[in-house]
FIGUPA-728175 format. One record per residue (C-alpha): x, y negated, z; residue number from 1; residue in one letter. Coordinates in nm, 4 decimals. Layout:
BEGIN
R / X / Y / Z / NUM / A
...
This chain:
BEGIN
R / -2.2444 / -0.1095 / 1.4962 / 1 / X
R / -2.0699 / -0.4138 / 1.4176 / 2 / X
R / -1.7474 / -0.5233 / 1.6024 / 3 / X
R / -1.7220 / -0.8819 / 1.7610 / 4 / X
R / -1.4746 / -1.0069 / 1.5056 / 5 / X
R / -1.7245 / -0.8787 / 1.2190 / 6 / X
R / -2.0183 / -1.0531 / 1.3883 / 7 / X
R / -1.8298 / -1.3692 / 1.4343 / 8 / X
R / -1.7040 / -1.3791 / 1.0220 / 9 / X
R / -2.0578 / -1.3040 / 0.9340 / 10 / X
R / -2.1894 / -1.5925 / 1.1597 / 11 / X
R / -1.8970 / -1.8196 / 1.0104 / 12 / X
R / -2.0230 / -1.7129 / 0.6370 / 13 / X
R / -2.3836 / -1.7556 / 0.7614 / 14 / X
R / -2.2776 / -2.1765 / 0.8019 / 15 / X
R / -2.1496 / -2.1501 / 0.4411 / 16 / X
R / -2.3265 / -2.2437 / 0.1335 / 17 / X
R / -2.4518 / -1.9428 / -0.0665 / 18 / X
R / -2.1826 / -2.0512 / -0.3649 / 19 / X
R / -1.9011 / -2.0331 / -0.0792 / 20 / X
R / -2.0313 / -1.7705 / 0.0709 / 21 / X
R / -2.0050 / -1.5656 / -0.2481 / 22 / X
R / -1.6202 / -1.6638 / -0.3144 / 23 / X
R / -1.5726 / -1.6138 / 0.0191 / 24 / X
R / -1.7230 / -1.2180 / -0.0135 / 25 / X
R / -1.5058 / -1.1598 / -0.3164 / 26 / X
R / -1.1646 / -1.2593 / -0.1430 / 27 / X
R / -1.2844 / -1.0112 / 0.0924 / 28 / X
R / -1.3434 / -0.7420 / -0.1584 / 29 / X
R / -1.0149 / -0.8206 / -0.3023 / 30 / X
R / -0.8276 / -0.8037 / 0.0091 / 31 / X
R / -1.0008 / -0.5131 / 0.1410 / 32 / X
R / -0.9212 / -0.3158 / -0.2249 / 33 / X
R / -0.5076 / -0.4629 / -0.1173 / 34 / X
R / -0.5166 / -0.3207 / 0.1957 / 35 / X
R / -0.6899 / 0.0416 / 0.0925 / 36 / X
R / -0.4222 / 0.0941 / -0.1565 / 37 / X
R / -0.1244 / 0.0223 / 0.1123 / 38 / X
R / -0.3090 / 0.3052 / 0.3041 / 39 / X
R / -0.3085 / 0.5309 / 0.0291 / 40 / X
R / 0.0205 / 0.4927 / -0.0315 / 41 / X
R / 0.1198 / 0.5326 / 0.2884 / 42 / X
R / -0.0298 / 0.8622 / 0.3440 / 43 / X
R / 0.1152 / 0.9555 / 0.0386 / 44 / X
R / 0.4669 / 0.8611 / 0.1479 / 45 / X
R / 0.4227 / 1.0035 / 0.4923 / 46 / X
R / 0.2676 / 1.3224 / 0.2867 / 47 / X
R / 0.5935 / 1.3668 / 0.1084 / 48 / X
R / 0.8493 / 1.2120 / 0.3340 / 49 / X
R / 1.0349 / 1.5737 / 0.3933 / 50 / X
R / 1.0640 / 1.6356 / -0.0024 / 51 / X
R / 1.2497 / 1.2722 / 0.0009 / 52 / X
R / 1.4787 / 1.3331 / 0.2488 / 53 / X
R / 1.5979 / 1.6186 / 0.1064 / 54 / X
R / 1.6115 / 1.5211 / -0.2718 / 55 / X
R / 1.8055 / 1.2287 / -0.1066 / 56 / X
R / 2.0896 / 1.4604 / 0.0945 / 57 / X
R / 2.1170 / 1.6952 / -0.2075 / 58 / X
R / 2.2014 / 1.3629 / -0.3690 / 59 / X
R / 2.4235 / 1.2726 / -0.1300 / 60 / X
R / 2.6079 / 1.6157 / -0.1293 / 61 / X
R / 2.6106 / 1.5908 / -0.5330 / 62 / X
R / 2.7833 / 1.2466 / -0.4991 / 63 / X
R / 3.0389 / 1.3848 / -0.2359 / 64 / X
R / 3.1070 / 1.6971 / -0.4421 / 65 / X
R / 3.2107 / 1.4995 / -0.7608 / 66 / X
R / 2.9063 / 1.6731 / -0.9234 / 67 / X
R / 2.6671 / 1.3978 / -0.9758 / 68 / X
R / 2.6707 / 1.1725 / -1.3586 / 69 / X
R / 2.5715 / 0.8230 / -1.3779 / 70 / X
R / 2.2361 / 0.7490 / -1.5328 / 71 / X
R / 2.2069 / 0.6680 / -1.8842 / 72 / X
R / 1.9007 / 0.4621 / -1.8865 / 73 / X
R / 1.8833 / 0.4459 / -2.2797 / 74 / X
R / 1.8186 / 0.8092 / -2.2316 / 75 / X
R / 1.5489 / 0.8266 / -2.0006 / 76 / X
């Protein structure tokens, strides 16, 4: 069961020339892989949003408490 807006982009392809039509598909593809991967990494965000917030507070506390070093990136 298609939506309205599908039916209407397939009706607008349909007009299209096959070569257009086929650029047009792969755009799709491409935009559609885009958007699946900002979901995925949203639910993985969301997943682990509690284990940020507190790595960032014990941070913060670190900072505060003098204990924290800067980061020697040639080390890493």
């Amino acid at each position: 069961m298609s939506s309205p807006a599908i039916a209407t982009v397939i009706k607008m392809m349909e007009s299209l020339s096959e070569d257009v039509q086929d650029k047009v598909a792969e755009h799709l593809r491409e935009y559609l892989e885009d958007l699946q991967d900002e979901i995925k990494w949203d639910n993985s965000f969301k997943k682990t949003q509690a284990q940020l917030m507190a790595s960032a507070q014990r941070a913060k506390r670190e900072i505060a408490q003098g204990l924290a070093k800067p980061m020697d990136y040639d080390k890493l």
